[in-house]
VEXDREN-2710 file (C-alpha; in Angstrom, 1 decimal):
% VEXDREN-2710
k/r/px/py/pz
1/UNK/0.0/0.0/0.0
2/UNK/1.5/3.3/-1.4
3/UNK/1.4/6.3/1.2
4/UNK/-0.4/9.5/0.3
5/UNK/1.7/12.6/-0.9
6/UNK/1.7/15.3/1.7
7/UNK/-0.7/17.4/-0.5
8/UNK/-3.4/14.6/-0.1
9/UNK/-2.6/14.5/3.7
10/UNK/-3.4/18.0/4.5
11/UNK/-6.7/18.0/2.2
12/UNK/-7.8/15.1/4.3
13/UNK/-6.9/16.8/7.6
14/UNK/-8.3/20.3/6.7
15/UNK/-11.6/18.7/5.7
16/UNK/-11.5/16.8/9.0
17/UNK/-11.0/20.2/10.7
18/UNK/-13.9/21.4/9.1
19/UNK/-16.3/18.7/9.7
20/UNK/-15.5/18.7/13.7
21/UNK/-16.0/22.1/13.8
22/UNK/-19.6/21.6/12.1
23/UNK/-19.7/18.8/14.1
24/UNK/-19.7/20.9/17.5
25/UNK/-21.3/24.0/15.8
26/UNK/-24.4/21.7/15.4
27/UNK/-23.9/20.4/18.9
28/UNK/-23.8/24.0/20.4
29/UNK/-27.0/25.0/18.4
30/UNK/-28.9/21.9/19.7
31/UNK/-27.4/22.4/23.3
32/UNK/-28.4/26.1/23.2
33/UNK/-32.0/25.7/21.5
34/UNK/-32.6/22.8/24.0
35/UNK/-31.7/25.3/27.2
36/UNK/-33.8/28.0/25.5
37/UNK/-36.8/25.8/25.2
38/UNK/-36.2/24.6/28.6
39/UNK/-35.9/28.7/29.7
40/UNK/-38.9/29.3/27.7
41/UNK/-41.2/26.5/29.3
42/UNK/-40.0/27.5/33.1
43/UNK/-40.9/31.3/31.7
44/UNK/-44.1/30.0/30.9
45/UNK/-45.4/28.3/34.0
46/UNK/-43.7/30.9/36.4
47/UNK/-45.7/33.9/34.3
48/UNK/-49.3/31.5/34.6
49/UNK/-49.0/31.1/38.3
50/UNK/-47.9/34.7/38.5
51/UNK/-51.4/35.1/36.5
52/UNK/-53.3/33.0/38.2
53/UNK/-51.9/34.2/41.5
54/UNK/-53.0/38.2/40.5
55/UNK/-56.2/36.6/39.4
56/UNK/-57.1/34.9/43.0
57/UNK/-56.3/38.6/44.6
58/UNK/-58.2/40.6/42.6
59/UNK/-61.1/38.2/41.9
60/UNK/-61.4/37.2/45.7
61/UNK/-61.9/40.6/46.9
62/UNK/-65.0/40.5/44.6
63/UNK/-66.0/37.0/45.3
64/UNK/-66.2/37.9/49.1
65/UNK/-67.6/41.5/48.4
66/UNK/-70.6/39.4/47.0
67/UNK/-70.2/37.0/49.7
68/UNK/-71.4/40.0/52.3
69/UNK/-73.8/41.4/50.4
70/UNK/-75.6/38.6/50.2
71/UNK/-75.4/37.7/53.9
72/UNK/-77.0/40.9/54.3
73/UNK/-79.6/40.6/52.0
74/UNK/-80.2/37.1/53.4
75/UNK/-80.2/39.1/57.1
76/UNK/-83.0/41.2/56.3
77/UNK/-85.2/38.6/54.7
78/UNK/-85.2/36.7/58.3
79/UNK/-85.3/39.7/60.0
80/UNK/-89.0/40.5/58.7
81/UNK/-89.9/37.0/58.2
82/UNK/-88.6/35.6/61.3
83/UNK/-86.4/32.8/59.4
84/UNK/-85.4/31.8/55.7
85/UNK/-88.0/28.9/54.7
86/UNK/-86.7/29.3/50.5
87/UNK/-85.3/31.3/47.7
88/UNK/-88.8/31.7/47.0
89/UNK/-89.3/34.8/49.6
90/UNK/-87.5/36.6/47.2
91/UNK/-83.9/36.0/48.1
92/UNK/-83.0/33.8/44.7
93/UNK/-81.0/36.6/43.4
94/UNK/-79.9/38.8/45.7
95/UNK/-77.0/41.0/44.2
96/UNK/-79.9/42.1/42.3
97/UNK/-82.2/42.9/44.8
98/UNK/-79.3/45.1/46.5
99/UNK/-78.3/46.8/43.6
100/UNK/-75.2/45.4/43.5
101/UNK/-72.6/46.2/40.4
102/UNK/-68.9/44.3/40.2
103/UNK/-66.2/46.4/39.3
104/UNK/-64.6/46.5/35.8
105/UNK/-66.4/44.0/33.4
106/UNK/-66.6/41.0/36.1
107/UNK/-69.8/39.2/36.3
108/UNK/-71.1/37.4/39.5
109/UNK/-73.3/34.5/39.9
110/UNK/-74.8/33.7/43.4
111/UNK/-76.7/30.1/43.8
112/UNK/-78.1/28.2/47.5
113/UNK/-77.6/24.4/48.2
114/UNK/-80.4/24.0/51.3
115/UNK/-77.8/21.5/53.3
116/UNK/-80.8/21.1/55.3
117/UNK/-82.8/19.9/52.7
118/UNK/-80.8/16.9/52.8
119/UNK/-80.5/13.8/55.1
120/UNK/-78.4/14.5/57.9
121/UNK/-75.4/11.9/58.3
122/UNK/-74.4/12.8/61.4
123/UNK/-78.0/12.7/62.7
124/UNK/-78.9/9.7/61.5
125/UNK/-79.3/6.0/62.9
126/UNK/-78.7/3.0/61.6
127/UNK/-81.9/2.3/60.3
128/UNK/-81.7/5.9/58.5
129/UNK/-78.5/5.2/57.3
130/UNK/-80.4/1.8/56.1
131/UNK/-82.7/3.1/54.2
132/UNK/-80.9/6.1/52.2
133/UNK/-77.6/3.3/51.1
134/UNK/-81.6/1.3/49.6
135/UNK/-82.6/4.7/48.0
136/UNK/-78.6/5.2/46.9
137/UNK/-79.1/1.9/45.2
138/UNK/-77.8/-0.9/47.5
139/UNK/-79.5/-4.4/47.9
140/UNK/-81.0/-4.3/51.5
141/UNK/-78.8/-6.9/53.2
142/UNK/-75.7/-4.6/51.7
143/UNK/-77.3/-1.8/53.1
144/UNK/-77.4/-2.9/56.2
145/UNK/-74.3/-4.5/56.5
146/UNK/-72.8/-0.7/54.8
147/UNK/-75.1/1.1/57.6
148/UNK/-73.5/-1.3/60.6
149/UNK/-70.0/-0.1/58.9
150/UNK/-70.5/3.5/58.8
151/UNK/-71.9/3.4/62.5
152/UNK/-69.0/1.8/63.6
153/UNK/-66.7/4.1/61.6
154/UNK/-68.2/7.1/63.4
155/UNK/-69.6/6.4/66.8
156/UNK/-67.6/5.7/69.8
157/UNK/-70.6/4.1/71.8
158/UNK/-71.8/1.7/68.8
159/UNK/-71.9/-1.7/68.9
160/UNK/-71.7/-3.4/65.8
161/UNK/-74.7/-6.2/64.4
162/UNK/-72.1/-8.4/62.3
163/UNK/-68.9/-9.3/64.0
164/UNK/-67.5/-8.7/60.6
165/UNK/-67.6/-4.9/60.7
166/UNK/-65.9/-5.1/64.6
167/UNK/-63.1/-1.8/64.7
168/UNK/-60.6/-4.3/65.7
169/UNK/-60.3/-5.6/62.1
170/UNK/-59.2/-2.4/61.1
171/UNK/-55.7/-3.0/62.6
172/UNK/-55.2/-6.5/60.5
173/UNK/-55.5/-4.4/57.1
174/UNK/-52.9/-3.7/54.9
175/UNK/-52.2/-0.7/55.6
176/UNK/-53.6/-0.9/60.0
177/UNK/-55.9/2.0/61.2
178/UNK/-58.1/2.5/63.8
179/UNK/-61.8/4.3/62.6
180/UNK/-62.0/8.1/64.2
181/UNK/-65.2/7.7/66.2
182/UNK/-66.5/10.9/64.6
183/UNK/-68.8/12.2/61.7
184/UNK/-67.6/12.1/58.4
185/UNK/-65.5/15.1/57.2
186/UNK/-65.6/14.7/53.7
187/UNK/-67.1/12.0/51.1
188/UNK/-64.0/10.8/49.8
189/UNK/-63.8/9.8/53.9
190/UNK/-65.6/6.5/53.0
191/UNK/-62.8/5.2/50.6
192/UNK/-61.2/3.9/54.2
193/UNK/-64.3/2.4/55.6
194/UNK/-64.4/-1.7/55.3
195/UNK/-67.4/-2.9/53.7
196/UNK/-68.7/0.0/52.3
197/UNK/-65.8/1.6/49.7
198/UNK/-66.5/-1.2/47.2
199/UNK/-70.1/-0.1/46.8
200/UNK/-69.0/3.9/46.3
201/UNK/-65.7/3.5/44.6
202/UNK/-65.1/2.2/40.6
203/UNK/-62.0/-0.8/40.1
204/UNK/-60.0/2.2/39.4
205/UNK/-60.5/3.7/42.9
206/UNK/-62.5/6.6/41.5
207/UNK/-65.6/7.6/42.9
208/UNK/-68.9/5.8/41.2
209/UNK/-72.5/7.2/40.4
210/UNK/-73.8/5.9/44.3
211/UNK/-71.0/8.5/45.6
212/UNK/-72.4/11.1/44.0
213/UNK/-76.3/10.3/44.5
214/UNK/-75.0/10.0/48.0
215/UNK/-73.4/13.4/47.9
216/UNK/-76.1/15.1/46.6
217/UNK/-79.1/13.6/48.9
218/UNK/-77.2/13.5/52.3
219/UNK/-75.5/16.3/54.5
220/UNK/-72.0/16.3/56.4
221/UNK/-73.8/19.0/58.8
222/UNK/-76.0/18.0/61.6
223/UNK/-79.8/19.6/62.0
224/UNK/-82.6/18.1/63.5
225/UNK/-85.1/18.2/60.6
226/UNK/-85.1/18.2/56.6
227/UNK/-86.7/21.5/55.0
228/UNK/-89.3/20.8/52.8
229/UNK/-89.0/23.4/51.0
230/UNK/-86.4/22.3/48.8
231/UNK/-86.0/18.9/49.9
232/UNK/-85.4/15.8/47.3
233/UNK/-87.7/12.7/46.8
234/UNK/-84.9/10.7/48.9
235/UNK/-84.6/13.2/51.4
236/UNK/-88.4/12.7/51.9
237/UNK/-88.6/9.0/52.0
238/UNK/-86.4/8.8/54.3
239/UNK/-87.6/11.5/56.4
240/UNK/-91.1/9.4/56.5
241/UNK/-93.0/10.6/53.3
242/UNK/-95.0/7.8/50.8
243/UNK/-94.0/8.7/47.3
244/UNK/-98.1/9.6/46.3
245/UNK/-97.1/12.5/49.3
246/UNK/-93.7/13.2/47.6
247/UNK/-95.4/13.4/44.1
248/UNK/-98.1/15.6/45.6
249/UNK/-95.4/18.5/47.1
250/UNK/-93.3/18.8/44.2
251/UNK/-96.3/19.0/42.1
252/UNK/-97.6/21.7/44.4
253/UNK/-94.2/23.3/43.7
254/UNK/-93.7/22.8/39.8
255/UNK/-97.8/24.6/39.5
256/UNK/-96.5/27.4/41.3
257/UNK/-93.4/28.0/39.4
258/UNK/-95.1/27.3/36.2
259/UNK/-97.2/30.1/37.2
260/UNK/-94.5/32.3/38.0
261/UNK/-95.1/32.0/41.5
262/UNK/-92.8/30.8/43.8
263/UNK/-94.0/28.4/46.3
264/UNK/-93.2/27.8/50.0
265/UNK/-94.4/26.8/53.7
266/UNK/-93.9/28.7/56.7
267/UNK/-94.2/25.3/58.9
268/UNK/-94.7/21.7/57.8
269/UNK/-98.2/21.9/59.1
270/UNK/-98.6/24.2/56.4
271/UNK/-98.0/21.3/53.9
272/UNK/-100.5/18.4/55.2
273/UNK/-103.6/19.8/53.3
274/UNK/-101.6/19.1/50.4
275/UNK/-100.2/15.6/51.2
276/UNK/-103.0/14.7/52.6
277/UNK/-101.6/13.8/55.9
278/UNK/-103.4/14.6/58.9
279/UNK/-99.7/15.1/60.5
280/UNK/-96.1/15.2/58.8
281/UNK/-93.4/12.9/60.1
282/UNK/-91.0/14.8/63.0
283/UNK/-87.9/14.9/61.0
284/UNK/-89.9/17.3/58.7
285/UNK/-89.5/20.9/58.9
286/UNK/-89.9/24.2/56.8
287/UNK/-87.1/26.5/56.9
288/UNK/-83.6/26.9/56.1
289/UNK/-80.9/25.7/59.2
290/UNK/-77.4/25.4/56.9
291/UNK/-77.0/27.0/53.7
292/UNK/-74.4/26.6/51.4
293/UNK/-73.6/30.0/49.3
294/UNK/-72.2/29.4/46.0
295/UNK/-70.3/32.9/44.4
296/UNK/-68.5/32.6/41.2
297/UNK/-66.8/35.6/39.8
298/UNK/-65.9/35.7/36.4
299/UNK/-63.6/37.9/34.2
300/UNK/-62.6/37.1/30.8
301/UNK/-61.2/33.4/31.2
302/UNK/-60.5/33.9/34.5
303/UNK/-63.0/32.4/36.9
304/UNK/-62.8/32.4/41.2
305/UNK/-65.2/30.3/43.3
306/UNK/-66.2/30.9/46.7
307/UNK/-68.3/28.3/48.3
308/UNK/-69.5/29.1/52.5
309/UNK/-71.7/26.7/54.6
310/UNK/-73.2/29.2/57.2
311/UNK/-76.0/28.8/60.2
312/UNK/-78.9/31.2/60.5
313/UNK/-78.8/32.9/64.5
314/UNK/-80.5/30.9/66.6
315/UNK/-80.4/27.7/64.4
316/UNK/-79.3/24.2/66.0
317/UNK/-76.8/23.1/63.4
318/UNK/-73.2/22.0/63.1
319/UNK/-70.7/19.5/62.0
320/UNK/-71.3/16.8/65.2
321/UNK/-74.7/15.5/66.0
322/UNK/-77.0/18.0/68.0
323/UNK/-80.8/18.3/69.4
324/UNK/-82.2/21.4/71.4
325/UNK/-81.2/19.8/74.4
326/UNK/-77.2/19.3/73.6
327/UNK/-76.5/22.7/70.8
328/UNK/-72.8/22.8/69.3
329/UNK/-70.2/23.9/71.8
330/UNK/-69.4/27.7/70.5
331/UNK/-65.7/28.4/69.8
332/UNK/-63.5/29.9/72.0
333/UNK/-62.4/33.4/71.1
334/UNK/-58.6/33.9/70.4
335/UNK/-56.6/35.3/73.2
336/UNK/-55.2/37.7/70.6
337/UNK/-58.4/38.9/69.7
338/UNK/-60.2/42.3/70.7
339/UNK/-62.9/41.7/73.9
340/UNK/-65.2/43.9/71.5
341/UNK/-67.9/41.4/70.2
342/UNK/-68.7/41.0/66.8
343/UNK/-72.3/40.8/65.9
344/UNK/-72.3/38.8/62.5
345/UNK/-75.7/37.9/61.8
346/UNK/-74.4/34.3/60.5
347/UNK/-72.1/31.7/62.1
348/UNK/-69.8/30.5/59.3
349/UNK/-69.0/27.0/59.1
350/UNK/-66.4/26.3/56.2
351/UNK/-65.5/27.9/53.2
352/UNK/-64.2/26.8/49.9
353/UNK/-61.9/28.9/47.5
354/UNK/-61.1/27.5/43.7
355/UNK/-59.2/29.7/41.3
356/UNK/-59.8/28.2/37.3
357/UNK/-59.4/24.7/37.7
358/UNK/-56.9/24.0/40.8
359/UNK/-59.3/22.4/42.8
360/UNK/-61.0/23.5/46.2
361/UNK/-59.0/24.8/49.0
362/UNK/-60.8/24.1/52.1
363/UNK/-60.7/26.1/55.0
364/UNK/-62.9/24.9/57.9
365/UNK/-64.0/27.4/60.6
366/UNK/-65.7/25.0/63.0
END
């Protein structure tokens, strides 16, 4: 093998030179547009939660603006009518019947959720608990084996039916726990309680259609009777009502509301010439003891949510089971407080803040 003239030679080695430094030209331009992307992306998310963050301040001084202004429309609805029976005294929009105007081009929406139109959990015994898991969908004997598991779940003194559903099993599951011995806090709650998750929860540990029935037709708060007024078929069965007298009220209510009238009782006695009943079951009642105020503020594509449970004055109602004779322990003031009192015509029970679509931030006052 002949070797190559020196001419040859240094043709070869200058295109070498060349095609190394293309070679790490390339290598730069990738390493540079990769960072820059990189730069570019960290730029992007830091400047949305910047947004988002300048969206929850501005829009939250509006949501809770609206917040108080409905509170005191809602205040001087009970203070000529006594109490709040249903949106149907004429508190169904009340920005508008204060006169209130957002600022800038936001736009606020204001809805109710009666929580004591619904069956309330902590309230409720075993055969209450029975019946509403039947009316949620659950074969009776799964309902009552559910009913014995929630009971034992959430009340210290209860003694279970099956020996299956004893708290001591608790501490031979995979992962060992002992129940709390108090209400539920929150729906997604019954994802830890044995022999009753499968019934609420999909194979993919997502919650299933009965979870949501269930959220919608029973209460986390405690009150001593269900409000007619705005109560659902379920909430009614289980309260005591026949579905002919269930038919008959929210036919009573539909006639009125076609007419452009809205409907509502002052007292449940009010409502027996229309069931027919010479007397309504106990657990009924006709006015408002926990509402749930739903404000949504809205500005271009930003949206703010503002959800607050509060209790009437004078109402009997809270998070842990109550009757007139045994009403929920007030809070203690802070010691860094003023001794001045405040005089707020609502006791608040929980509030719920959700900026877009991060999810609820819950912030529980009692």
């Amino acid at each position: 093998m002949h070797p190559l003239p020196p001419s040859q030679k240094n043709r070869l080695f200058a295109r070498a030179q060349r095609g190394a430094v293309i070679l790490l030209v390339l290598v730069t331009v990738f390493l540079a547009a990769f960072l820059m992307s990189r730069f570019i992306q960290r730029a992007g998310l830091e400047l949305l939660a910047d947004a988002r963050a300048a969206d929850a301040t501005r829009l939250r001084v509006e949501a809770y603006s609206a917040l108080e202004v409905t509170l005191a429309v809602l205040a001087d609805f009970r203070a000529i009518d006594t109490r709040l029976y249903s949106p149907a005294q004429g508190w169904a929009e009340p920005l508008q019947y204060a006169g209130y105007e957002p600022a800038g081009n936001k736009r606020v929406e204001i809805s109710f959720e009666d929580e004591s139109a619904k069956v309330s959990w902590p309230n409720a015994d075993q055969a209450t608990l029975q019946l509403l898991l039947e009316q949620a969908g659950l074969e009776r004997r799964d309902a009552e084996q559910a009913s014995d598991a929630l009971l034992v779940w959430s009340r210290p003194d209860y003694s279970p039916l099956a020996s299956g559903n004893d708290a001591r099993n608790y501490e031979r599951g995979e992962l060992p726990h002992q129940p709390p011995l108090r209400a539920l806090e929150s729906w997604q709650e019954l994802a830890a309680v044995r022999s009753v998750r499968e019934y609420f929860y999909d194979e993919f540990g997502q919650p299933n259609a009965r979870w949501h029935w269930l959220a919608a037709n029973a209460s986390l708060f405690a009150f001593n009777t269900v409000n007619l007024n705005a109560a659902s078929p379920a909430a009614l069965s289980v309260a005591g009502l026949s579905l002919s007298q269930t038919s008959s009220l929210q036919n009573y209510f539909a006639a009125g509301l076609g007419a452009g009238v809205g409907r509502y009782f002052r007292s449940a006695a009010e409502a027996e010439s229309i069931t027919g009943a010479a007397s309504l079951p106990g657990k009924l009642g006709a006015h408002v003891q926990i509402l749930r105020i739903h404000v949504t503020v809205y500005d271009g594509a930003a949206v703010y949510r503002l959800s607050a449970v509060v209790v009437p004055p004078g109402e009997v109602a809270g998070r842990s089971a109550v009757s007139p004779h045994n009403p929920p322990t007030p809070a203690k003031p802070s010691p860094t407080l003023s001794a001045k009192k405040l005089d707020y015509p609502f006791r608040i029970l929980e509030i719920q803040e959700e900026v877009n679509s991060d999810g609820p931030r819950l912030t529980p006052l009692l």
